[in-house]
C-alpha positions as CSV (number, residue, x, y, z in Angstrom):
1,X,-1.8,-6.2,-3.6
2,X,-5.3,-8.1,-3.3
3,X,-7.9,-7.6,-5.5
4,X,-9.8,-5.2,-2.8
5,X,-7.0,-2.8,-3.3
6,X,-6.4,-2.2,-7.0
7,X,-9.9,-2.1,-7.3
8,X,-9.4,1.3,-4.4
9,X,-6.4,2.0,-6.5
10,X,-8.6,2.3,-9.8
11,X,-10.9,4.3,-7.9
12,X,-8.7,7.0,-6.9
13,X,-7.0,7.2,-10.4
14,X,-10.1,7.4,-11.9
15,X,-11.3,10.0,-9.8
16,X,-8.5,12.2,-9.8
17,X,-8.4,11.9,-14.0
18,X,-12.5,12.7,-13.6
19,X,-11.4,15.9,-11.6
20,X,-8.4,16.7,-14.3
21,X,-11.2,16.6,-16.9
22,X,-13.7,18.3,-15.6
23,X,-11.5,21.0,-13.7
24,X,-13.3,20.0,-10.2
25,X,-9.6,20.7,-8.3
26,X,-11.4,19.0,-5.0
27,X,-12.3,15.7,-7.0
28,X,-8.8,15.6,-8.6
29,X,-6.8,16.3,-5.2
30,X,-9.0,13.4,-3.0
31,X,-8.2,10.8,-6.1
32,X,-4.4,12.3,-6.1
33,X,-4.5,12.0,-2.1
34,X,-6.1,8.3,-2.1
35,X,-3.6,7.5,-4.5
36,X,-0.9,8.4,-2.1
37,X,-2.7,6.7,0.7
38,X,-3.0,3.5,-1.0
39,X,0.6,3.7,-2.1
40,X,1.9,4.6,2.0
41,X,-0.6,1.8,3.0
42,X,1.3,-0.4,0.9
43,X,4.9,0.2,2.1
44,X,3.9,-0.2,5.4
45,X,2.5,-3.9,4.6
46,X,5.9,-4.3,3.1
47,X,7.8,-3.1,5.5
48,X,5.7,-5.5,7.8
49,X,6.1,-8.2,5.8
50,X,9.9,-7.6,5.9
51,X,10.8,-7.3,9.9
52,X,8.3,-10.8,9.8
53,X,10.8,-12.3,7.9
54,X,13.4,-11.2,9.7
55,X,12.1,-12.2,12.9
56,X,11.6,-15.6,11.9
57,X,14.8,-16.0,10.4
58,X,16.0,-15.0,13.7
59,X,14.3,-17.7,16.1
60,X,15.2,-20.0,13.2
61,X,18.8,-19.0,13.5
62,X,18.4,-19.9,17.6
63,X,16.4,-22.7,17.5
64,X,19.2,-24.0,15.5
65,X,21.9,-23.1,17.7
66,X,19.3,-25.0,20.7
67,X,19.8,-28.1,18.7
């Protein structure tokens, strides 16, 4: 996670504890959503980050069998 998104994280949890506090239910259901969009944006860089790997471990794997 890079600094630019636990700062957005931050955000939203502070904004969704700003709307718990002051009983604004639209303030504390966009922090709650952002929350959740942060958290989906996330597993989908993961999930990236996974099939990545796995394609290079693949063209390693034939490269090797090339050789």
């Amino acid at each position: 996670m890079s600094i630019k998104d636990s700062i957005n994280h931050a955000k939203a949890e502070a904004k969704e504890v700003v709307g718990k506090v002051t009983g604004d239910k639209k303030t504390e259901t966009e922090g709650a959503a952002e929350k959740f969009a942060d958290k989906v944006k996330d597993a989908v860089e993961d999930v990236k980050d996974s099939v990545e790997g796995a394609i290079e471990g693949v063209k390693n794997a034939v490269h090797k069998d090339e050789k």
